[in-house]
BATOR-104427 format. One record per residue (C-alpha): residue in one letter; x, y, z. Coordinates in nm, 4 decimals. Example, Ala and Ser with C-alpha at 12.3 -4.5 7.8 and 13.67 -1.06 7.14 Angstrom:
BEGIN
<rec type="A" xx="1.2300" yy="-0.4500" zz="0.7800"/>
<rec type="S" xx="1.3670" yy="-0.1060" zz="0.7140"/>
This chain:
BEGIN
<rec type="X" xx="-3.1317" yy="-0.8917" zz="-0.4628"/>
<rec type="X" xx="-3.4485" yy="-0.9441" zz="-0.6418"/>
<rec type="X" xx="-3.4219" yy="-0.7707" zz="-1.0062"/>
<rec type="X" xx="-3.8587" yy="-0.6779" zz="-1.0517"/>
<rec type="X" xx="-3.9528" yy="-0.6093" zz="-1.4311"/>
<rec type="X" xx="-3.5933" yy="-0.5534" zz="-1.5125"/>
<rec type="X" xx="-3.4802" yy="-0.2813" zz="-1.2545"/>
<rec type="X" xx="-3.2230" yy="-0.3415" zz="-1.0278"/>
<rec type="X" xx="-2.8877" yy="-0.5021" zz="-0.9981"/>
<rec type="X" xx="-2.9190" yy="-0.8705" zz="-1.1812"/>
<rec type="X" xx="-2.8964" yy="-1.1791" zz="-0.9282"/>
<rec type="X" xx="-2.5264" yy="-1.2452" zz="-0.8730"/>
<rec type="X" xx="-2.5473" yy="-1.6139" zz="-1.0049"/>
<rec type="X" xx="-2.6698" yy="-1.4858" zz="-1.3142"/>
<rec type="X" xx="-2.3399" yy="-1.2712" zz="-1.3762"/>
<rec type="X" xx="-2.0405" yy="-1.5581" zz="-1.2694"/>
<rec type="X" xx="-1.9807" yy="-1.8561" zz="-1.4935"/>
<rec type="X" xx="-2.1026" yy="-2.1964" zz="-1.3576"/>
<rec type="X" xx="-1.7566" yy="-2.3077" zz="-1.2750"/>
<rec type="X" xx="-1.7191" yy="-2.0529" zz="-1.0328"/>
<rec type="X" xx="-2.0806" yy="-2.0715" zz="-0.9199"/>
<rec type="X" xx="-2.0632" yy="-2.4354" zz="-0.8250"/>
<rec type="X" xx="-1.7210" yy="-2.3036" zz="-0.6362"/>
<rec type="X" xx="-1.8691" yy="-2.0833" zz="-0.4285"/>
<rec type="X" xx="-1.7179" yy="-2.0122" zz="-0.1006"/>
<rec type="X" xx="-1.4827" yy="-2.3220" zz="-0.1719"/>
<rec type="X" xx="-1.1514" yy="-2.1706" zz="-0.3817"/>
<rec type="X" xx="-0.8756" yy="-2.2625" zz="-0.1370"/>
<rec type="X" xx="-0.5558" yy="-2.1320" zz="-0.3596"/>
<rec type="X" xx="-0.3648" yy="-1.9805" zz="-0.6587"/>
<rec type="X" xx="-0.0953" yy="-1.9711" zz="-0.8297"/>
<rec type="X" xx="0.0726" yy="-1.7123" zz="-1.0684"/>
<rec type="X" xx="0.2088" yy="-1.8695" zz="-1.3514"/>
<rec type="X" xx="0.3181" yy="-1.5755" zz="-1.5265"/>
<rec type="X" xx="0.2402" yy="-1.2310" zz="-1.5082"/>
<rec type="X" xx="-0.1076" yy="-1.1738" zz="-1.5438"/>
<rec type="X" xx="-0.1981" yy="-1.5584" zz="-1.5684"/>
<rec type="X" xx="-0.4007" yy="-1.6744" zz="-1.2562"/>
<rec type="X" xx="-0.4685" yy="-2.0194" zz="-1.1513"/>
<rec type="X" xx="-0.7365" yy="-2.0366" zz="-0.9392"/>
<rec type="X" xx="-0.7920" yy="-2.4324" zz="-0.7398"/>
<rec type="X" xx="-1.0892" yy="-2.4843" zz="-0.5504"/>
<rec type="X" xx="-1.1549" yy="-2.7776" zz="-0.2341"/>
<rec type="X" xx="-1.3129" yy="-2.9793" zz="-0.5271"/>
<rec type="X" xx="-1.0308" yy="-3.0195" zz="-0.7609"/>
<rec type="X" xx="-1.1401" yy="-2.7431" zz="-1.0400"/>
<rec type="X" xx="-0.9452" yy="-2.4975" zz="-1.1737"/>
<rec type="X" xx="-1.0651" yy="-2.1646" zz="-1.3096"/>
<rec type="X" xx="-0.7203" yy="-2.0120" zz="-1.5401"/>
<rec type="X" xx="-0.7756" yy="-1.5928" zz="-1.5051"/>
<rec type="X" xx="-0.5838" yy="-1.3429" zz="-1.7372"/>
<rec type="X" xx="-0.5685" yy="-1.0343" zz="-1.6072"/>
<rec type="X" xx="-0.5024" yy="-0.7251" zz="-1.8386"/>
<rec type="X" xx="-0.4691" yy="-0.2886" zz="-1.7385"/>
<rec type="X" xx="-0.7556" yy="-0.0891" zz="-1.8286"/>
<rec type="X" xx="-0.7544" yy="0.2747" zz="-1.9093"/>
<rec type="X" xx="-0.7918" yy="0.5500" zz="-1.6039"/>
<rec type="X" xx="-1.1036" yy="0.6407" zz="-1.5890"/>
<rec type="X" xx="-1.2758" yy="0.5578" zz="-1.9286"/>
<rec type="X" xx="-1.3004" yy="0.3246" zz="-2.1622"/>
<rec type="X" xx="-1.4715" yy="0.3517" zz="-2.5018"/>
<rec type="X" xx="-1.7777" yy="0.1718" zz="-2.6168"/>
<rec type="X" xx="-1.5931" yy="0.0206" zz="-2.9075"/>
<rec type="X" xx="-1.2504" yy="-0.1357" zz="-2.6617"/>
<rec type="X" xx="-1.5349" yy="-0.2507" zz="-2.4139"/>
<rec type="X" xx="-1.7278" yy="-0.4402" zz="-2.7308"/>
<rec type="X" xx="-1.4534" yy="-0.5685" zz="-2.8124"/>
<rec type="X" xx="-1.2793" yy="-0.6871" zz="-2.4939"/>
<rec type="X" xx="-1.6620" yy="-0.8105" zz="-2.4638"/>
<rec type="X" xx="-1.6572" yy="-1.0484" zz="-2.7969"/>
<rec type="X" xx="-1.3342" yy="-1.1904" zz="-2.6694"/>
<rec type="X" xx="-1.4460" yy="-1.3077" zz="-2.3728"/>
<rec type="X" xx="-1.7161" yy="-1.4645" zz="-2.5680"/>
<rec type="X" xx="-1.4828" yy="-1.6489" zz="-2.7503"/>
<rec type="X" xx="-1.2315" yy="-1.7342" zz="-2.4870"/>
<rec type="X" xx="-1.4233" yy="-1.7181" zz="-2.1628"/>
<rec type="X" xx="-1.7860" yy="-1.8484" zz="-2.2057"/>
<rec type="X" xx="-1.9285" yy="-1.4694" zz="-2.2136"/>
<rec type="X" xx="-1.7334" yy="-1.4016" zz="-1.8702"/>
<rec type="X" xx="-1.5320" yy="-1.1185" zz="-1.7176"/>
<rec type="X" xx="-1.4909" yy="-0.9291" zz="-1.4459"/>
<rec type="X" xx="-1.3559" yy="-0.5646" zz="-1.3037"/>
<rec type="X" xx="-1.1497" yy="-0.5966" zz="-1.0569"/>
<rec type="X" xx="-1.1616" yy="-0.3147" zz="-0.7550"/>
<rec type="X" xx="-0.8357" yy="-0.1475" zz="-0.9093"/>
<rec type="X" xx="-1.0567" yy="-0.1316" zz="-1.2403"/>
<rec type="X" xx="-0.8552" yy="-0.4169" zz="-1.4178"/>
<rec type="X" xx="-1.0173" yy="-0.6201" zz="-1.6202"/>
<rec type="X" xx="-0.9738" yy="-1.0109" zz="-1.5957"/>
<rec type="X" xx="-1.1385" yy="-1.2712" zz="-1.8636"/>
<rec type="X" xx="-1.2804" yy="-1.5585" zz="-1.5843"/>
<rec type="X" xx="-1.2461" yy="-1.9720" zz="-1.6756"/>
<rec type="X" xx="-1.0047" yy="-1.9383" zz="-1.9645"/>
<rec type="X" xx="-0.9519" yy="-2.2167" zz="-2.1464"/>
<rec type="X" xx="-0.5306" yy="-2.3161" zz="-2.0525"/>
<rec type="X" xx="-0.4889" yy="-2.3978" zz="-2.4103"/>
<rec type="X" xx="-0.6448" yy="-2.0728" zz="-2.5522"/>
<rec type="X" xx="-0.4245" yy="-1.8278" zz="-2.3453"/>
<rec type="X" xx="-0.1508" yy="-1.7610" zz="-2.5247"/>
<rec type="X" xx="-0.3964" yy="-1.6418" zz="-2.8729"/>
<rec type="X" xx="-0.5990" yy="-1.4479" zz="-2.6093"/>
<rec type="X" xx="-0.3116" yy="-1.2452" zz="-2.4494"/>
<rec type="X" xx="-0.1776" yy="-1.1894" zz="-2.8641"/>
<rec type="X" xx="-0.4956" yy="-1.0373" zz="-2.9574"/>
<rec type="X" xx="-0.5768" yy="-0.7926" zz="-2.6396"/>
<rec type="X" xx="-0.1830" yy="-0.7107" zz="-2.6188"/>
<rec type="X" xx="-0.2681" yy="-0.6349" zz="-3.0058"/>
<rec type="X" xx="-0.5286" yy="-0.3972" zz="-2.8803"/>
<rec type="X" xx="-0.3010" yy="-0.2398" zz="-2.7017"/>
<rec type="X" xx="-0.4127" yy="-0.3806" zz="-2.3493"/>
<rec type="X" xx="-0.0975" yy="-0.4987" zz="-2.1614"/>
<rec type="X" xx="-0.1031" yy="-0.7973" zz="-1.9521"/>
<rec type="X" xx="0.0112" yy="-0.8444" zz="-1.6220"/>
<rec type="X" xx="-0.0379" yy="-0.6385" zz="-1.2985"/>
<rec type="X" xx="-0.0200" yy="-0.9381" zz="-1.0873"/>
<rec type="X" xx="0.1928" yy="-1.0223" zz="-0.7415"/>
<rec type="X" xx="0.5420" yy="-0.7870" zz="-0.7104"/>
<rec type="X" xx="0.4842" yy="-0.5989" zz="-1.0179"/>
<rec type="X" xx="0.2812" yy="-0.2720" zz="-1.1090"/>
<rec type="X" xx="-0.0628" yy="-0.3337" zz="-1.0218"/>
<rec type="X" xx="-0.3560" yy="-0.1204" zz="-1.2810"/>
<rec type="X" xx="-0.3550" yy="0.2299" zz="-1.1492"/>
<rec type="X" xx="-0.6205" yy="0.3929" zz="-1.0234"/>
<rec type="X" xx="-0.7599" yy="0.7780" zz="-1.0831"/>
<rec type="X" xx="-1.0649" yy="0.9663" zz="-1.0494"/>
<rec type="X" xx="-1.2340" yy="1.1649" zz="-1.3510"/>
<rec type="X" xx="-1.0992" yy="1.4511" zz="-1.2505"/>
<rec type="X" xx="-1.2366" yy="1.7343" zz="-1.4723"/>
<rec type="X" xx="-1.3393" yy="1.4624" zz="-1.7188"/>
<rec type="X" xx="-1.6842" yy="1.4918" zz="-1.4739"/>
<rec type="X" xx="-1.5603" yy="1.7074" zz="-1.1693"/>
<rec type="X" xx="-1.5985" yy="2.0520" zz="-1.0954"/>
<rec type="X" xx="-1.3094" yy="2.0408" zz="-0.8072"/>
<rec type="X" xx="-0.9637" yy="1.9527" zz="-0.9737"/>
<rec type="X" xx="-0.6347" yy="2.0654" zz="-0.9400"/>
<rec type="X" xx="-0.4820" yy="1.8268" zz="-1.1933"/>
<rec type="X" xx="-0.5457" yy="1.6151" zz="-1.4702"/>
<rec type="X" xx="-0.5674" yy="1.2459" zz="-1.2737"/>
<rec type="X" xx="-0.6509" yy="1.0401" zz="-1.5855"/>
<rec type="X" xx="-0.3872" yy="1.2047" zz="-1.7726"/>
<rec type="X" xx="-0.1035" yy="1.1823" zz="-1.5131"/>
<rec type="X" xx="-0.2259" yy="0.7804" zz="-1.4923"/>
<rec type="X" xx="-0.1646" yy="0.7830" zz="-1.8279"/>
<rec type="X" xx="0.1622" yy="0.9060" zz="-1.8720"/>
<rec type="X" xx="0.3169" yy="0.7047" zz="-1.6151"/>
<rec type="X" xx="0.1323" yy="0.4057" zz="-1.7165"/>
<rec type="X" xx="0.3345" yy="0.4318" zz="-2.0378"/>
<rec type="X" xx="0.6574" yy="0.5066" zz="-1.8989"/>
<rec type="X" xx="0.6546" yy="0.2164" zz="-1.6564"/>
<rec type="X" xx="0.4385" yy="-0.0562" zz="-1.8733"/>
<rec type="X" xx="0.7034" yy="-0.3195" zz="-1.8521"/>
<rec type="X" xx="0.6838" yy="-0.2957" zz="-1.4712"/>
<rec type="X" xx="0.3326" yy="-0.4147" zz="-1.4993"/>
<rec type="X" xx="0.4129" yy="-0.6972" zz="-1.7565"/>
<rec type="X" xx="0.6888" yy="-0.8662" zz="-1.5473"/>
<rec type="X" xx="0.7401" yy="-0.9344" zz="-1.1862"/>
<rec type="X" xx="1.0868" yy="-0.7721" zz="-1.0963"/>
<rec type="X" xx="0.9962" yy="-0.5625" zz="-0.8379"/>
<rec type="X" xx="1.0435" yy="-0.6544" zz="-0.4715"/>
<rec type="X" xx="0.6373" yy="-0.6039" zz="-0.3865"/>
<rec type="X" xx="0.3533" yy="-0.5351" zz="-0.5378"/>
<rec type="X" xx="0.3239" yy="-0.1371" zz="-0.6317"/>
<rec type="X" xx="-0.0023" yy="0.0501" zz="-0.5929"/>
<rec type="X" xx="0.0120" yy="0.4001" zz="-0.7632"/>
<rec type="X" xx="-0.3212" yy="0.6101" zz="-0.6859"/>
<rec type="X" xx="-0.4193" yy="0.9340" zz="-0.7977"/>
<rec type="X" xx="-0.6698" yy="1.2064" zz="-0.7056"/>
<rec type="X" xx="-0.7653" yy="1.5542" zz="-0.8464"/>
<rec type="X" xx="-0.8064" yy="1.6943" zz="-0.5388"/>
<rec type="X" xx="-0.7823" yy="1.6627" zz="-0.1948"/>
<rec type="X" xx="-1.1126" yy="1.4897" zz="-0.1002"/>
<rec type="X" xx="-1.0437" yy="1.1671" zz="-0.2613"/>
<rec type="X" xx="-0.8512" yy="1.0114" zz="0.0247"/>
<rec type="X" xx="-0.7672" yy="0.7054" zz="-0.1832"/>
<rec type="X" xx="-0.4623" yy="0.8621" zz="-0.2946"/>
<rec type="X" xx="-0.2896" yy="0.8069" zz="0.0209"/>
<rec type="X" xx="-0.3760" yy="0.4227" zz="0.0322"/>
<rec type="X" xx="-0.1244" yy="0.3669" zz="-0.2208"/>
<rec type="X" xx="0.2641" yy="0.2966" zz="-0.1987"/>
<rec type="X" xx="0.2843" yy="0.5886" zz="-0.3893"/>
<rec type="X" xx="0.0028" yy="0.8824" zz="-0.4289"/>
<rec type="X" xx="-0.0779" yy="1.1604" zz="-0.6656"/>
<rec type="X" xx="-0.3300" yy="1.4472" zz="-0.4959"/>
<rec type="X" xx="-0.4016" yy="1.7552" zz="-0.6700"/>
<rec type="X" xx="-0.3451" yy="2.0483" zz="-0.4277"/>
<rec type="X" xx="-0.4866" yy="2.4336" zz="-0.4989"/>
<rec type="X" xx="-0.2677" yy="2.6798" zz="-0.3885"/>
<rec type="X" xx="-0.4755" yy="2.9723" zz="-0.3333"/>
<rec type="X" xx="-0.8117" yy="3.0199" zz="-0.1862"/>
<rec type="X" xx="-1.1843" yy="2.9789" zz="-0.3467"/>
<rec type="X" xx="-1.2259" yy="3.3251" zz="-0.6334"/>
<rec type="X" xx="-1.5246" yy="3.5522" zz="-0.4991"/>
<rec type="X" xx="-1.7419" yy="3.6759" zz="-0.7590"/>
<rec type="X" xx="-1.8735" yy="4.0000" zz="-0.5349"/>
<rec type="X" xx="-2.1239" yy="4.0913" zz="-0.7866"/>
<rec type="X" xx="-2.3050" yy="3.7739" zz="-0.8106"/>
<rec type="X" xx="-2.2607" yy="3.6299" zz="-0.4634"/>
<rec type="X" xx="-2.5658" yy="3.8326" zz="-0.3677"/>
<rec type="X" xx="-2.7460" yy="3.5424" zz="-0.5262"/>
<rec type="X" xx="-2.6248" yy="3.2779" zz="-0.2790"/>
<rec type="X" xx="-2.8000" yy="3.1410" zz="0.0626"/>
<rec type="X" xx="-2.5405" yy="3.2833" zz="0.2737"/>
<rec type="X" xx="-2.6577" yy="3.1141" zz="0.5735"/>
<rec type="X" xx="-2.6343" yy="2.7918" zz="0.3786"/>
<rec type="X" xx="-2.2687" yy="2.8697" zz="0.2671"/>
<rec type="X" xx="-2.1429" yy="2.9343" zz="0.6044"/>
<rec type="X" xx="-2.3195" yy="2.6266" zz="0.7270"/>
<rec type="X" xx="-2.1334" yy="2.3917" zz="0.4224"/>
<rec type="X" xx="-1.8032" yy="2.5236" zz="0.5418"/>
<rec type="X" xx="-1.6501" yy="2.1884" zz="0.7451"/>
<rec type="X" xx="-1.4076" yy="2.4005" zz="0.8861"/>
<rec type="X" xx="-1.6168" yy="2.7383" zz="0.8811"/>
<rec type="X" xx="-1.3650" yy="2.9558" zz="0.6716"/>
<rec type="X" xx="-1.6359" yy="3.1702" zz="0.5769"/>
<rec type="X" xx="-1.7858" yy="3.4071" zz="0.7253"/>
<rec type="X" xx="-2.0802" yy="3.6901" zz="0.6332"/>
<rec type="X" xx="-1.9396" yy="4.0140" zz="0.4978"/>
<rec type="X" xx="-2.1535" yy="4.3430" zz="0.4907"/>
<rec type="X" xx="-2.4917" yy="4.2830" zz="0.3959"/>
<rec type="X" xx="-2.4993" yy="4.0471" zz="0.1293"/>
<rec type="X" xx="-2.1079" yy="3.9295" zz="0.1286"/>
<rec type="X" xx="-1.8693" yy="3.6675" zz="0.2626"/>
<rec type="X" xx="-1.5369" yy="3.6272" zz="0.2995"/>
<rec type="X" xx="-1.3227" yy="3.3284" zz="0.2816"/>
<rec type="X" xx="-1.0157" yy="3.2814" zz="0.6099"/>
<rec type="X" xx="-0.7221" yy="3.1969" zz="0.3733"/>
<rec type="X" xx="-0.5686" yy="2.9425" zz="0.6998"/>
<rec type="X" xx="-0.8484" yy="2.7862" zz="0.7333"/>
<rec type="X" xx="-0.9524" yy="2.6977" zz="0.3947"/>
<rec type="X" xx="-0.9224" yy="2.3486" zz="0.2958"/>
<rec type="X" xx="-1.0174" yy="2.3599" zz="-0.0342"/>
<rec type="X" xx="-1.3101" yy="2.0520" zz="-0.0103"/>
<rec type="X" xx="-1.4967" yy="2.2763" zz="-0.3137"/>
<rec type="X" xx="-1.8413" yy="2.2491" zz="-0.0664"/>
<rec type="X" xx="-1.9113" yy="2.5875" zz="-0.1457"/>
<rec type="X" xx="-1.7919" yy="2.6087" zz="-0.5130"/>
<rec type="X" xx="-2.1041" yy="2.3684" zz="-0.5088"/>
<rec type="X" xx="-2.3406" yy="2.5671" zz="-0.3143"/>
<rec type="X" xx="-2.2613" yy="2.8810" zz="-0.4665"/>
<rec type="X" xx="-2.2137" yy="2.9278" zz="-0.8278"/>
<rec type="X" xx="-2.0342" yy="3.2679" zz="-0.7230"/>
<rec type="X" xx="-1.7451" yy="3.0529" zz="-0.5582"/>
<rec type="X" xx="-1.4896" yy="2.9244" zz="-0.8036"/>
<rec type="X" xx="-1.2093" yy="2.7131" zz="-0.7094"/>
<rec type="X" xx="-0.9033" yy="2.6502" zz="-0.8867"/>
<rec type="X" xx="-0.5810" yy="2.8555" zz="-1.0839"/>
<rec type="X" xx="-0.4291" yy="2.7422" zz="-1.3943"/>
<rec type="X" xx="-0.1317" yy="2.9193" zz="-1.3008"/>
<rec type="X" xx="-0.1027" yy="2.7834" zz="-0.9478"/>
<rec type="X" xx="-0.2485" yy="2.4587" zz="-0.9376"/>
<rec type="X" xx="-0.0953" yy="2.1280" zz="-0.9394"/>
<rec type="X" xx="-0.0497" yy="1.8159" zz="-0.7584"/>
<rec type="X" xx="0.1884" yy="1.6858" zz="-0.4418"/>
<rec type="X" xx="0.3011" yy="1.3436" zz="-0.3950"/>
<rec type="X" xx="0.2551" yy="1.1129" zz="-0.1352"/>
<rec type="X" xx="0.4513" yy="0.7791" zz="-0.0377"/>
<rec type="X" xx="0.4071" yy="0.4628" zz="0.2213"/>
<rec type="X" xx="0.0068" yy="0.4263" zz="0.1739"/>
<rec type="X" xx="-0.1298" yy="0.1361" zz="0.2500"/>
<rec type="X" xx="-0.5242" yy="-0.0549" zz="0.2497"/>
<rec type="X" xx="-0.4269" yy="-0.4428" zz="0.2791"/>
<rec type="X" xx="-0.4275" yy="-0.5657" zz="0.6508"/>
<rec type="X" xx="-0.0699" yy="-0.7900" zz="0.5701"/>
<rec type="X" xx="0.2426" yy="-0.6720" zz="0.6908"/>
<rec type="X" xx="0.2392" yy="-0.3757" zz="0.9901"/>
<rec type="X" xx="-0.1632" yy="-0.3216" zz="0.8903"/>
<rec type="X" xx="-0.3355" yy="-0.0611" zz="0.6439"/>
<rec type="X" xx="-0.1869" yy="0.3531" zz="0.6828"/>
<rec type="X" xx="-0.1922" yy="0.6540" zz="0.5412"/>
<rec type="X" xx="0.0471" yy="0.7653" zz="0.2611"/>
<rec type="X" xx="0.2631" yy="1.0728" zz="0.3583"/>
<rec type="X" xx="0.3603" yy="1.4096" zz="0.1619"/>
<rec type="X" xx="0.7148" yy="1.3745" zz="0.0312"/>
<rec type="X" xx="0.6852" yy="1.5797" zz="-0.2382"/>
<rec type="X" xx="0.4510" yy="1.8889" zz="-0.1243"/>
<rec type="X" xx="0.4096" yy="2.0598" zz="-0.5241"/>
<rec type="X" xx="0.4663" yy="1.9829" zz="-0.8514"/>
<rec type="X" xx="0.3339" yy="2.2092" zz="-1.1181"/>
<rec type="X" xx="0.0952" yy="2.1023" zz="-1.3762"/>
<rec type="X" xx="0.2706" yy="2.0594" zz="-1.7048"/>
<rec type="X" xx="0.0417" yy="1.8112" zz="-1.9571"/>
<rec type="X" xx="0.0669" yy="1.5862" zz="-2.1646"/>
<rec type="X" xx="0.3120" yy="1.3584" zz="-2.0730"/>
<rec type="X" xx="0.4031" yy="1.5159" zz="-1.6945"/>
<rec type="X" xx="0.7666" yy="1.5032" zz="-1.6935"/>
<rec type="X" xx="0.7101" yy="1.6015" zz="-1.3251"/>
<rec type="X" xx="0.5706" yy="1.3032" zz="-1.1958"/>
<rec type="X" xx="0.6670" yy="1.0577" zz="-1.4041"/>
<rec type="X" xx="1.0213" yy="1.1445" zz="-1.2601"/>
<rec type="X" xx="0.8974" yy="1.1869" zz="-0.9400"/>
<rec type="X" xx="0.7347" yy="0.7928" zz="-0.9176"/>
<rec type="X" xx="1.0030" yy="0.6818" zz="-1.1088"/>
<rec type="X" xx="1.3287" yy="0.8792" zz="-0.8492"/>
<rec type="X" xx="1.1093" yy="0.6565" zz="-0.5314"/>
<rec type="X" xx="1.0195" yy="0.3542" zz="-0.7399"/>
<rec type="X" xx="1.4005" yy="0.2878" zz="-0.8176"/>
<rec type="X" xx="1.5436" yy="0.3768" zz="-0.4464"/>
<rec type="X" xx="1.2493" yy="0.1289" zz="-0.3499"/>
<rec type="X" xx="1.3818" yy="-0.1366" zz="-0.6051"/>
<rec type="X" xx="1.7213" yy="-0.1546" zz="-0.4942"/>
<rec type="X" xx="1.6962" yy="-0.1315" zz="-0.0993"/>
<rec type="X" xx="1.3600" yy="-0.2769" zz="-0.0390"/>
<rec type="X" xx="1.3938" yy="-0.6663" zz="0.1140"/>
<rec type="X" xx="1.2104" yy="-0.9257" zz="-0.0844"/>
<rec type="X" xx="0.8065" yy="-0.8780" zz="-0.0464"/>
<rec type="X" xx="0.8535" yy="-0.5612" zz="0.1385"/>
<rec type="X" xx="0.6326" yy="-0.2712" zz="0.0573"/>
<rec type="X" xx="0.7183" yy="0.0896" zz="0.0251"/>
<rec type="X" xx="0.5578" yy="0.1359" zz="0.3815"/>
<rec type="X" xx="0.7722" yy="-0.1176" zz="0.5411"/>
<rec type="X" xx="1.0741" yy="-0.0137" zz="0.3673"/>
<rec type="X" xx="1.0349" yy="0.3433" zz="0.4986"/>
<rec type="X" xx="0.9437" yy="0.2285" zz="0.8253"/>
<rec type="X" xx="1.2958" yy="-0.0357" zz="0.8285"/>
<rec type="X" xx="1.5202" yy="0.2631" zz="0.7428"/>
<rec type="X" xx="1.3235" yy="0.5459" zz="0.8478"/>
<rec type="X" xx="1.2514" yy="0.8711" zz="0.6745"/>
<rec type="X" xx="1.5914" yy="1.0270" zz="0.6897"/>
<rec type="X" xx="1.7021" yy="0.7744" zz="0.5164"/>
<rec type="X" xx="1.4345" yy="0.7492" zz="0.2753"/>
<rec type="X" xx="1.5008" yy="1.0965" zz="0.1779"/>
<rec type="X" xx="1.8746" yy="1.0567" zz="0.0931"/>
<rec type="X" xx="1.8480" yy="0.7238" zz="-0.1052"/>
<rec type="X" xx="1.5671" yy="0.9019" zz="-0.3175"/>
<rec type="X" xx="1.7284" yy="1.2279" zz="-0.3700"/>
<rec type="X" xx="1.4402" yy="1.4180" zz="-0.2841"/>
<rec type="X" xx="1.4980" yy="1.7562" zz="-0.1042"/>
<rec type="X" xx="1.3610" yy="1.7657" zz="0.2122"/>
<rec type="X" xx="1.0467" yy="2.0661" zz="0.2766"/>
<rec type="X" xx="0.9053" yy="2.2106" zz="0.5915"/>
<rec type="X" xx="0.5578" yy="2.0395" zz="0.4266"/>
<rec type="X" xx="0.6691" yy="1.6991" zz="0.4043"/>
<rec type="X" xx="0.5756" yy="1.4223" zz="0.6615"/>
<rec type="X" xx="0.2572" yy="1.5439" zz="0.7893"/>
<rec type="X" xx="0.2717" yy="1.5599" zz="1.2037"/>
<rec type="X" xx="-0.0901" yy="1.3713" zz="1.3091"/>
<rec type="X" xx="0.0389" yy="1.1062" zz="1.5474"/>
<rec type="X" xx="-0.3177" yy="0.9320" zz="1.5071"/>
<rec type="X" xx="-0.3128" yy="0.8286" zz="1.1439"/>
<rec type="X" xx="-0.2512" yy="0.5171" zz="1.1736"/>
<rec type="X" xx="-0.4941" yy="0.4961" zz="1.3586"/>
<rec type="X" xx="-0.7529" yy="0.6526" zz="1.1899"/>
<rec type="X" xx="-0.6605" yy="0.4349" zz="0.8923"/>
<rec type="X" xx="-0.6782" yy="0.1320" zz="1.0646"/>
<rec type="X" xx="-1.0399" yy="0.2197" zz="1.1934"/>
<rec type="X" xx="-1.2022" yy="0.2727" zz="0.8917"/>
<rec type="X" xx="-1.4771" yy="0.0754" zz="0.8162"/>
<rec type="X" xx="-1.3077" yy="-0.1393" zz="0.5315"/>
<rec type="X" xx="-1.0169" yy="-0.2184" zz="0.7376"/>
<rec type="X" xx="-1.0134" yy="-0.4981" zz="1.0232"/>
<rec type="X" xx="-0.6892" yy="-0.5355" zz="1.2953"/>
């Protein structure tokens, strides 16, 4: 990509160190050497030393990312990179400079780790930080478990790797790509503001409707089918009349066995195990309980490098439900035979 006059992306070579730029296309291996330490070897010979640290959900301040920035000047030639599970890793680290690198970010308070069978960096949307669609509070839920389960991430005691997503609401499918998801549900159908819905397209509100709950009403009105509302918020967007969302009802379910990598029995969706959980900031006793009642029955019974998807699937849900205590609802497990599927045919995923 061509950057004219300064707009535009930047030319990739001019964003990765020249280590890994005269390594291009040829890295053949790694090795962890502790958690959070990468060694990266290439066909040539060279090694590129990574140290991979957890970022906060959804935000970061200008002052941490200044910072983080003038250490990687000092310690990585100017060089870092976000992973896709928004970690942040300092690239070509000098082996002798690692151990004064991880004191002074793990004195910033950015923990190090999140590397093979351990808690990788977990991921959330904005939620109402920039959303007008939430049920929950994703960045604040990321939070609270991050710090009740922060020396999961900084060792590598657990049989796999752990993925914990999270989503506001139910159009962030991401959430169920993870061993273990977090999706904010509403529990009762968009509010109707009758005396300003007047002002409104309705044609163009019907038409948003994916799975046309709405329908005209009188002259001017709609009206909303409670069964076949799915609470995507299209409307809420088209109509400033529509509100979604009840402080008193909200919250979020939670989802297990989710799964994007192709290793193992292939990429799947996550399902409900947990259908609600009520909203209850700021340190959401709820689900860190929740994650913490599966992560444990996981720990003990899982088989070495086994994921929370093939662990379900090698002693099947029954099972799953009586090692994790969790009471079994007429919402869990959802019923679409084709999710798998529909998973695998997405267009990140291969066979």
């Amino acid at each position: 990509m061509i950057n004219v006059g300064g707009v535009g992306v930047t030319p990739v070579e001019e964003n990765i160190s020249p280590l890994m730029l005269r390594n291009y296309g040829k890295w053949d291996t790694h090795e962890i050497l502790r958690p959070g330490v990468i060694k990266r070897i290439s066909q040539t010979g060279d090694e590129c030393y990574t140290v991979r640290i957890a970022m906060p959900p959804s935000r970061i301040s200008v002052a941490s990312m200044l910072e983080l920035c003038d250490l990687a000047d000092e310690y990585s030639g100017g060089y870092f990179r976000i992973t896709l599970r928004k970690a942040f890793e300092f690239v070509d680290v000098n082996p002798e400079k690692i151990d004064a690198l991880i004191e002074k970010v793990e004195a910033m308070g950015f923990p190090v780790g999140g590397t093979r069978n351990s808690l990788h960096n977990i991921m959330a949307c904005p939620a109402w930080l920039h959303c007008n669609l939430p049920a929950t509070d994703s960045p604040g839920i990321a939070k609270a478990l991050g710090d009740a389960l922060i020396e999961e991430f900084k060792n590598h005691k657990l049989p796999s790797m752990l993925k914990i997503n999270i989503a506001a609401c139910a159009n962030i499918e991401e959430a169920l790509m993870g061993d273990i998801g977090i999706i904010g549900v509403h529990r009762d159908q968009p509010i109707i503001l009758e005396d300003e819905i007047q002002r409104c397209e309705r044609p163009t509100l019907i038409y948003i409707c994916p799975t046309y709950a709405i329908k005209p009403k009188g002259k001017k009105g709609i009206v909303i089918n409670p069964d076949k509302c799915i609470h995507c918020g299209a409307c809420t967007m088209a109509c400033e009349a529509i509100l979604t969302g009840d402080p008193e009802l909200d919250g979020y379910a939670v989802a297990v066995g989710g799964k994007a990598s192709n290793t193992g029995s292939g990429p799947d969706l996550g399902s409900i195990v947990i259908p609600y959980l009520p909203n209850n900031p700021p340190r959401w006793d709820e689900a860190v309980s929740a994650v913490i009642q599966i992560m444990d029955a996981w720990r003990k019974d899982a088989n070495p490098d086994e994921r929370m998807k093939e662990w379900i699937n090698r002693i099947g849900w029954d099972r799953f439900f009586k090692k994790t205590a969790i009471k079994v609802s007429i919402k869990d497990i959802d019923g679409y035979l084709y999710g798998s599927e529909f998973a695998r045919s997405d267009l990140r995923f291969g066979w």
